[in-house]
C-alpha positions in Angstrom: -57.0 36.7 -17.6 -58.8 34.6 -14.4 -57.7 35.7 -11.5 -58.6 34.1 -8.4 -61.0 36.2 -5.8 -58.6 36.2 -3.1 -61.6 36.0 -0.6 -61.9 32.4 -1.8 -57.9 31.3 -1.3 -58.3 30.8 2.6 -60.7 28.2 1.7 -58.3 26.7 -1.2 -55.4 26.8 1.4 -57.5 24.8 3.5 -58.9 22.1 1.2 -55.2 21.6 0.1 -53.6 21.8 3.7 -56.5 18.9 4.5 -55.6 16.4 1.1 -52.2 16.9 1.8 -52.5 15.8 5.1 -55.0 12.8 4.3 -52.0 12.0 1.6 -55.2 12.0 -1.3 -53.0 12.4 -4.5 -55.7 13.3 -6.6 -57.3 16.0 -4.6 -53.8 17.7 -4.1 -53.7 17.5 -7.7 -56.5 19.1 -8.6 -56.2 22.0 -6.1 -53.0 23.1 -6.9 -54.0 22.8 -11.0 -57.1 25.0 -9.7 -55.2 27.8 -8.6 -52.7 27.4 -11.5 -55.5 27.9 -13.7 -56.8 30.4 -12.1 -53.6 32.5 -11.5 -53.9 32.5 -7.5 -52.0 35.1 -6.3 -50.1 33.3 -4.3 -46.6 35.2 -4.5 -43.5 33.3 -3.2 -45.9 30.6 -1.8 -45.3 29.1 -5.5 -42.1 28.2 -4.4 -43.1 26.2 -1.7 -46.1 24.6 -4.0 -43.1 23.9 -6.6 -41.3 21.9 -4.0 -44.3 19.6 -3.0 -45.3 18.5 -6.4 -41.8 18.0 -7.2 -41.3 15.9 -4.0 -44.3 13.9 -5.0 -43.6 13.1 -8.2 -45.9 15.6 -10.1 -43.4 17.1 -12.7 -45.9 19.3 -14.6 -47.4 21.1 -11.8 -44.2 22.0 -9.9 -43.0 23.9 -13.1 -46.2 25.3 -13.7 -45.7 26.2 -10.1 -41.9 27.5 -10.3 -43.1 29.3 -13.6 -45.9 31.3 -11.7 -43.1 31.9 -8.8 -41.0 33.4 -11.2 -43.6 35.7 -12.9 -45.1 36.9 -9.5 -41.0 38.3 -8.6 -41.1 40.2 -11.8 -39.0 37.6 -13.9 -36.4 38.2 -10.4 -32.5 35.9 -12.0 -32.8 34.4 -8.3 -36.4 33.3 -8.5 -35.1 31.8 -12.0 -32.4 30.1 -10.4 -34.9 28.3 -8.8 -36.2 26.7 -11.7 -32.5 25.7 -12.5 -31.7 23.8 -9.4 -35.7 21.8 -10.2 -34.5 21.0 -13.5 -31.3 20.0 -12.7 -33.2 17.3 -9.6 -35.6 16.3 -12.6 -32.6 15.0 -14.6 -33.6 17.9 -17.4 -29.7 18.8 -17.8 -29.5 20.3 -20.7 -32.7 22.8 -20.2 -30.9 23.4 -16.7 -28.1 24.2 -18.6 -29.0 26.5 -21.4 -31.0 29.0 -18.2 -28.5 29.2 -15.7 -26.3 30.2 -19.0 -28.5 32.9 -19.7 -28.3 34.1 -16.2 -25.9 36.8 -14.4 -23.0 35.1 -12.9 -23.4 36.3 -10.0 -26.2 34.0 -9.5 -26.1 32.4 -7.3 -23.3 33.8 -6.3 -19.6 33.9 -8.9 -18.3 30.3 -7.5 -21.7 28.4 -7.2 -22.9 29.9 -10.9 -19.7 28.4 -12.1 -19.5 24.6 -10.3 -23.4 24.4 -11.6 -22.7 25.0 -15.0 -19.5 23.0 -14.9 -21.4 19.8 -13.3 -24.1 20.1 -16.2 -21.5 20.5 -18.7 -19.9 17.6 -17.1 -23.1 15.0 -17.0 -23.8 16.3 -20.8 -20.6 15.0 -21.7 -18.7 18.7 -22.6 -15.9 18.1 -20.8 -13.7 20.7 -21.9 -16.2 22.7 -21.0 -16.8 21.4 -17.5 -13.3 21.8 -17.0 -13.1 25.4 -17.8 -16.3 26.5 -15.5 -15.1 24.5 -12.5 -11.7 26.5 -12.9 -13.7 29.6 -12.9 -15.3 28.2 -9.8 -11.8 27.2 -7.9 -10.5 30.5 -9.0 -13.7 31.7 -6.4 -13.1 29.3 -3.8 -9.9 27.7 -3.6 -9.9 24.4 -2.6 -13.6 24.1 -2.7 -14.2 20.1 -2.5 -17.9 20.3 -4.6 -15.6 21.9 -7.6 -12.7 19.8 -7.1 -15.0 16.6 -6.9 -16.2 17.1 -10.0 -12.8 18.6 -11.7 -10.7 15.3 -10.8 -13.9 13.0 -12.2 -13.3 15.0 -15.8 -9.6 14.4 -16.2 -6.9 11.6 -15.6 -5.3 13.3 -12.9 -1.5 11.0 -13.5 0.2 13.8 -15.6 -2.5 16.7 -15.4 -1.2 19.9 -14.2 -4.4 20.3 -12.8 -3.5 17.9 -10.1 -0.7 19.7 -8.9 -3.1 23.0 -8.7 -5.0 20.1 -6.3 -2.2 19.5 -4.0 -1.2 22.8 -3.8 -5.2 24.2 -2.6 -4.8 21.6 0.4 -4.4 24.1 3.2 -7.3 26.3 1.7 -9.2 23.1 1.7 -8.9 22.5 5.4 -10.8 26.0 5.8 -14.0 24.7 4.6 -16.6 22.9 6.0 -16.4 19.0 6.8 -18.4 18.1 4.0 -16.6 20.7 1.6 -12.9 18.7 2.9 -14.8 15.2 2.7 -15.3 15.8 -1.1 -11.6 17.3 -1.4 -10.4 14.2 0.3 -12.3 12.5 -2.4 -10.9 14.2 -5.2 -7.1 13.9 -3.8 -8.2 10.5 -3.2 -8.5 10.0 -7.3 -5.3 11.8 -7.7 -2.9 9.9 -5.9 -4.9 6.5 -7.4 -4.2 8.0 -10.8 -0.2 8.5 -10.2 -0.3 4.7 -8.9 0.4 5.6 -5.0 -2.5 3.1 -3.3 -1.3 4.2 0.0 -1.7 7.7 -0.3 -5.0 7.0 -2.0 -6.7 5.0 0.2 -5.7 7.3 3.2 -6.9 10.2 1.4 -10.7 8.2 0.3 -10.5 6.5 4.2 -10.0 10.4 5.5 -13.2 11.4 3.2 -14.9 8.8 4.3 -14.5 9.2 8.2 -15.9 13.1 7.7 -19.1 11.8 6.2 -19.2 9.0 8.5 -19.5 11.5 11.4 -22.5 13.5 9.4 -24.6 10.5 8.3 -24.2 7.7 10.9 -25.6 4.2 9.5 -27.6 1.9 11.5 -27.1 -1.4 10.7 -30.0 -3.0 12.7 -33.0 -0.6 10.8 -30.6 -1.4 7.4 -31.4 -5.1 8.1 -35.2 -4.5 9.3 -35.6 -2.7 6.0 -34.4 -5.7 4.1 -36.7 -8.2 6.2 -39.2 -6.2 5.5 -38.8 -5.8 1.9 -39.1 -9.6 1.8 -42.1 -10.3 4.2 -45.1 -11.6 2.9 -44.0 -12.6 -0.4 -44.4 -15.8 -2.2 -44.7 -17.3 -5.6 -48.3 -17.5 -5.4 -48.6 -13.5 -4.2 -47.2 -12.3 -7.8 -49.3 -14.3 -9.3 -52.8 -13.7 -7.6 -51.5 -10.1 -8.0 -50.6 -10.6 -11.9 -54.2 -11.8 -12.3 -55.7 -9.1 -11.4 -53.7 -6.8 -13.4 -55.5 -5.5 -16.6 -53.0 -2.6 -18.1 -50.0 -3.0 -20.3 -47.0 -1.9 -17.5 -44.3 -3.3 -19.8 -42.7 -0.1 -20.5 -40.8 0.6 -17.3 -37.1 -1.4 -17.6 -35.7 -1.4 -13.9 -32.2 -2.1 -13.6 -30.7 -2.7 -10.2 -27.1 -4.2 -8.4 -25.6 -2.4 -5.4 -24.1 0.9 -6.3 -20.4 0.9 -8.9 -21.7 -2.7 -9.9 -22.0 -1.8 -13.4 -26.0 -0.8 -13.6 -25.3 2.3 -15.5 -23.2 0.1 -18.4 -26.3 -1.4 -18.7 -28.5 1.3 -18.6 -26.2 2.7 -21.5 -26.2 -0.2 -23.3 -30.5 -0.1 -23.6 -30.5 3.0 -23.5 -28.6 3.1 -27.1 -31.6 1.2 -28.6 -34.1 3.4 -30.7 -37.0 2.5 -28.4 -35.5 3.2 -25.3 -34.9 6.3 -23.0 -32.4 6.3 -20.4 -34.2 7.2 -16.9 -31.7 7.3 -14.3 -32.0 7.1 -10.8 -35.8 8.0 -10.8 -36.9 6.8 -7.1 -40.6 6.7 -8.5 -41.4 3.4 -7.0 -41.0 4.9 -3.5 -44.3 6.5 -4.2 -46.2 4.0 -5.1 -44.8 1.9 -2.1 -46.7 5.1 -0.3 -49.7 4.0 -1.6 -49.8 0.7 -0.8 -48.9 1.7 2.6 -45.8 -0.5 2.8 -43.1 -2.1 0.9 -44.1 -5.9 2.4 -46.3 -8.3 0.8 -48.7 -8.0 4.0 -48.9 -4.0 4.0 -50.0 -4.6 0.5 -52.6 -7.3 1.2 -54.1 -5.4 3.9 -54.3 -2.7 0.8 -56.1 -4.9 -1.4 -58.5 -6.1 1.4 -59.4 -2.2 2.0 -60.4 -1.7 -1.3 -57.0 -1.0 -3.2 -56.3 -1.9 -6.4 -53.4 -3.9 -8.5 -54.0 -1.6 -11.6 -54.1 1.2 -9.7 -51.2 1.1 -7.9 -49.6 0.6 -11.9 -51.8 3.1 -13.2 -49.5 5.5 -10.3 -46.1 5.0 -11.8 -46.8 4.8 -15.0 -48.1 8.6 -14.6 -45.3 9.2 -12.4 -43.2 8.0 -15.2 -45.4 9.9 -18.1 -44.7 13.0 -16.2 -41.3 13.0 -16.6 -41.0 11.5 -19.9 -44.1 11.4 -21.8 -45.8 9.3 -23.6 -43.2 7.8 -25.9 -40.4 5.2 -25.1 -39.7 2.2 -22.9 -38.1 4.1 -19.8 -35.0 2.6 -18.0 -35.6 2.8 -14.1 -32.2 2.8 -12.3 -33.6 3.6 -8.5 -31.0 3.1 -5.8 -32.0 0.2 -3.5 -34.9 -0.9 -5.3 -34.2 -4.4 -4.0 -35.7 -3.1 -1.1 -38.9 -2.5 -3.4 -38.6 -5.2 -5.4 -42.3 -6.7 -4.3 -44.0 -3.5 -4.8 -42.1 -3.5 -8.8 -43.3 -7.3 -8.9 -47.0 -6.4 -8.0 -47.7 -3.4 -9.5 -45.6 -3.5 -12.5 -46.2 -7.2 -13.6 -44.6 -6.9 -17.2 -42.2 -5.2 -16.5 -38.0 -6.5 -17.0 -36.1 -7.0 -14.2 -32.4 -7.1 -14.4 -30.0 -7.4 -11.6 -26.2 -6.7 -11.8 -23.8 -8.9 -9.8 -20.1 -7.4 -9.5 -17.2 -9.5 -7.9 -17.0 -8.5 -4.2 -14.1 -7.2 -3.3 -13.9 -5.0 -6.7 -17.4 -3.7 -5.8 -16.1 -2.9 -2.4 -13.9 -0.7 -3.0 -15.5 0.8 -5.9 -18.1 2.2 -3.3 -16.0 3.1 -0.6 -13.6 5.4 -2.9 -16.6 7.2 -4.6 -18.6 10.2 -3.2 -22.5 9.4 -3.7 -24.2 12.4 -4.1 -27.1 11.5 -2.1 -25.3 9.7 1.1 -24.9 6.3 1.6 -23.9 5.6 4.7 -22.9 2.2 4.9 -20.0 2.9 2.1 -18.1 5.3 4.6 -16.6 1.7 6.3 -15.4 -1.3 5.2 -17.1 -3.5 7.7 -20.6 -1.6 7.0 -19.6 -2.2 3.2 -19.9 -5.7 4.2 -22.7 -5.7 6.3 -24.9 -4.0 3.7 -23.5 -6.3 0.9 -24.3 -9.2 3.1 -28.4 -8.3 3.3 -28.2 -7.8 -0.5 -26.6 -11.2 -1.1 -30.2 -12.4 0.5 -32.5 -10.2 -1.5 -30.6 -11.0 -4.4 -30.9 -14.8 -3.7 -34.3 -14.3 -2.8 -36.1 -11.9 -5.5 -34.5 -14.9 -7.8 -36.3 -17.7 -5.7 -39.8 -15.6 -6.2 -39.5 -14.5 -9.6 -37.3 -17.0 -11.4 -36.5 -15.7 -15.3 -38.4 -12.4 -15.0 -35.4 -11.7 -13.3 -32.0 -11.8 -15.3 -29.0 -11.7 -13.1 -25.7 -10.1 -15.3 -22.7 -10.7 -14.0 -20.3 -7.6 -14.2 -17.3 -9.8 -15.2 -18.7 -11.6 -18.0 -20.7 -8.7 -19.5 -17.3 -7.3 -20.2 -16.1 -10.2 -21.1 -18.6 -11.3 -23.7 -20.6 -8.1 -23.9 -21.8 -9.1 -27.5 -23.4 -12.0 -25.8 -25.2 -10.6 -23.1 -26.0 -7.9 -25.1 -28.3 -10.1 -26.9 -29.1 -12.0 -23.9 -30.3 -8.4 -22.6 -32.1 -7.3 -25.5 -34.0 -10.9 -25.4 -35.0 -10.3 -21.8 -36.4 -6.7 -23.0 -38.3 -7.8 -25.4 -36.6 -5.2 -27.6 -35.3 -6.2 -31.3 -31.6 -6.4 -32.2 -29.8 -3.3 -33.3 -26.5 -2.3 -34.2 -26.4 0.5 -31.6 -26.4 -1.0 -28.6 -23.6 -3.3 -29.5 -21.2 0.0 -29.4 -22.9 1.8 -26.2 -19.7 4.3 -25.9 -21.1 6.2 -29.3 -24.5 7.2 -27.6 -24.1 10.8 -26.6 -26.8 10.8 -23.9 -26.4 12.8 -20.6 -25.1 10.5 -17.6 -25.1 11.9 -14.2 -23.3 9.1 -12.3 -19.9 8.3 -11.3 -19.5 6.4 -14.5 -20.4 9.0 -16.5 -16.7 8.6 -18.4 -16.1 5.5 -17.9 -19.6 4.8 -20.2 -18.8 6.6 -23.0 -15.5 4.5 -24.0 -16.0 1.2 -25.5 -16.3 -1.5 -23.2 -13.2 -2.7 -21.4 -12.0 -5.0 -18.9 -10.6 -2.0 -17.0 -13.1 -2.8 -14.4 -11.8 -6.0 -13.4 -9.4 -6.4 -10.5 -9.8 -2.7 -9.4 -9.0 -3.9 -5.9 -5.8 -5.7 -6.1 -3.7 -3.1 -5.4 -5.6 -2.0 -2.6 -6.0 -5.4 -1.1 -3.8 -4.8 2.0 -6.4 -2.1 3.1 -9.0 -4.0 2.3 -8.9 -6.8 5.0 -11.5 -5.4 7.1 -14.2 -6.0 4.4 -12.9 -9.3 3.4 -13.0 -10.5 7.1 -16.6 -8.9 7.9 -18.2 -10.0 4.4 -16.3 -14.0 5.1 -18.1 -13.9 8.6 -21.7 -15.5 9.2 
């Protein structure tokens, strides 16, 4: 077994501290797969190693990294845990799964061993299951908002007795932290929309809301220099100077994009049923190569090009992204949050590939987003008037993305997708480049793993449930309706 001299890992250390901070991908890379190969004693500093390729997109070395963490604490159940909570970011749910199963449930400690094991349950679709290890976990931690978050997604809370159980933790609920309450407020938020009391409802989602609102502030003015930005230096003839110096097939990556509860993941489960398709999820890939070309903007990535950059590599950099978390096989559904904001870089580097964006009816989106907890923050959903303000900017990418790319881009809306799903079904499939199957006209049969807030809602057939969501709400509801009607 190699083992490296430790008289040379001062010099390692310091080639990799010096790629990391000239950003050179490749050279961090190949460092870290030096010491892996070599066995570099490098004790918990694996952990930390882990993190960084996992952060930068490098799947394979950070578990080859977690692994080697692992073995230097003497197989320790917390230094495995670790590996569970990578998995678990790398959308690898059922692996994630099956180890923290094996572990003692005391790790990481009795209430979190349960709520982790209950979410994966959860997103693979076991919901009995989920139910039963989020109990465990309440039973822990009364009125523990994580646990109850999750809990009142599984169920429909009108004539649960688990909903009374929900009422009844309130006070306990007010003894944990803001963001703890936030998600119970969410939770008793879904309870009191599922026994048809809007009022209640909406005071209980508005209450969650105002408690994340105070942690994560949104700034509409660098929200709106984002979008500019995301649109500067584009035009028709940019894609295709940029398409013609593209010489790799990057067809295989199928991005799907909307604003957030707009019905992206009905989609996603739709191709995702087709025999030649994986579902992705929100991968956030592109962010990496819009690293590399120094810039979301057309100009940042012309000033690229003139410094010697390449089209294909900046490809070449996703599609390896992508290979490392999926392999070699499959087209690959990309559902990143906000990729209209990276909808240039997508354009240039990925020239083949399918764009598709959903379009919801306002007011119905609206209040889809401000009622759900997002797991990773969005901060303009925590008011109605920043609802508006965001949807507003979106409304111009939307309208200008289609001015740029014309039919690459296929723009679904919501409404008549349920409507006529047969029809767009095909018209999706068409757009794909994909060949008609029976599968994906019945969506709600594929058992695949869904970590969203639709995660139910996708696996019945497809309904018009979706449609008018806001109505009874609309009294509430002004505030977005005035701010979204205003120039």
């Amino acid at each position: 077994m190699a083992v490296t001299n430790t008289s040379a890992l001062p010099l390692l250390r310091a080639q990799l501290k010096a790629a990391l901070a000239a950003r050179d991908r490749g050279e961090t890379r190949r460092l870290v797969t030096v010491m892996l190969d070599q066995r570099a004693p490098l004790g918990q500093q694996w952990r930390a190693i882990s993190q960084l390729m996992q952060a930068s997109g490098d799947l394979s070395l950070a578990l080859r990294a977690v692994d080697a963490f692992i073995a230097s604490s003497g197989n320790d159940p917390v230094a495995i845990y670790s590996k569970v909570v990578l998995l678990t970011q790398a959308q690898r749910i059922e692996e994630a799964h099956v180890l923290l199963s094996g572990l003692p449930k005391t790790v990481p400690d009795a209430a979190g061993h349960a709520y982790v094991l209950g979410n994966t349950a959860m997103t693979l679709g076991r919901v009995d299951d989920a139910r039963r290890h989020l109990q465990e976990a309440l039973a822990h931690r009364p009125g523990w908002g994580p646990a109850w978050l999750t809990l009142a997604a599984a169920v429909n809370l009108a004539d649960d007795p688990v909903g009374d159980q929900l009422l009844a933790e309130a006070a306990a609920a007010e003894r944990h932290a803001p963001g703890d309450l936030a998600r119970y407020c969410y939770a008793l938020g879904k309870l009191h929309a599922d026994r048809g009391q809007p009022d209640k409802a909406f005071a209980a989602f508005a209450r969650g809301a105002a408690l994340l609102k105070a942690e994560t502030p949104y700034g509409r003015k660098a929200d709106q220099a984002n979008a500019a930005a995301a649109m500067e230096g584009y035009d028709r003839a940019f894609f295709d100077r940029a398409r013609a110096d593209q010489t790799i097939d990057t067809s295989r990556p199928i991005f799907v994009t909307g604003l957030p509860r707009s019905g992206t993941t009905l989609v996603e489960q739709i191709l995702a049923s087709h025999s030649a398709v994986q579902d992705g999820g929100e991968l956030n890939l592109i962010q990496h190569v819009a690293v590399a070309a120094g810039g979301v903007s057309g100009s940042a990535i012309d000033q690229h090009m003139a410094h010697g950059g390449r089209v294909d590599a900046l490809g070449e950099l996703y599609l390896h992204l992508l290979w490392e978390r999926f392999g070699a096989e499959g087209r690959i559904i990309d559902k990143t949050i906000d990729a209209s904001r990276f909808m240039g870089v997508i354009a240039t580097a990925l020239p083949d590939a399918p764009l598709i964006w959903m379009r919801r009816a306002p007011l119905d989106n609206a209040w889809s987003c401000f009622r759900t907890f997002f797991i990773h923050g969005v901060g303009w959903s925590f008011d109605l008037a920043d609802i508006a303000f965001h949807f507003q900017l979106e409304d111009a990418l939307m309208a200008f993305w289609k001015q740029m790319l014309g039919d690459r881009l296929l723009v679904v809306p919501y409404e008549e997708l349920v409507e006529d799903p047969a029809l767009w079904t095909a018209r999706l499939l068409a757009h794909c480049g994909l060949e008609e199957e029976a599968a994906v006209y019945a969506p709600h049969l594929n058992p695949r793993r869904v970590a969203t807030a639709s995660a139910l809602q996708v696996r019945r057939p497809i309904n018009r449930d979706g449609l008018g969501v806001a109505e009874p709400y609309r009294p509430w509801l002004q505030p977005f309706l005035d701010a979204y009607a205003a120039p």
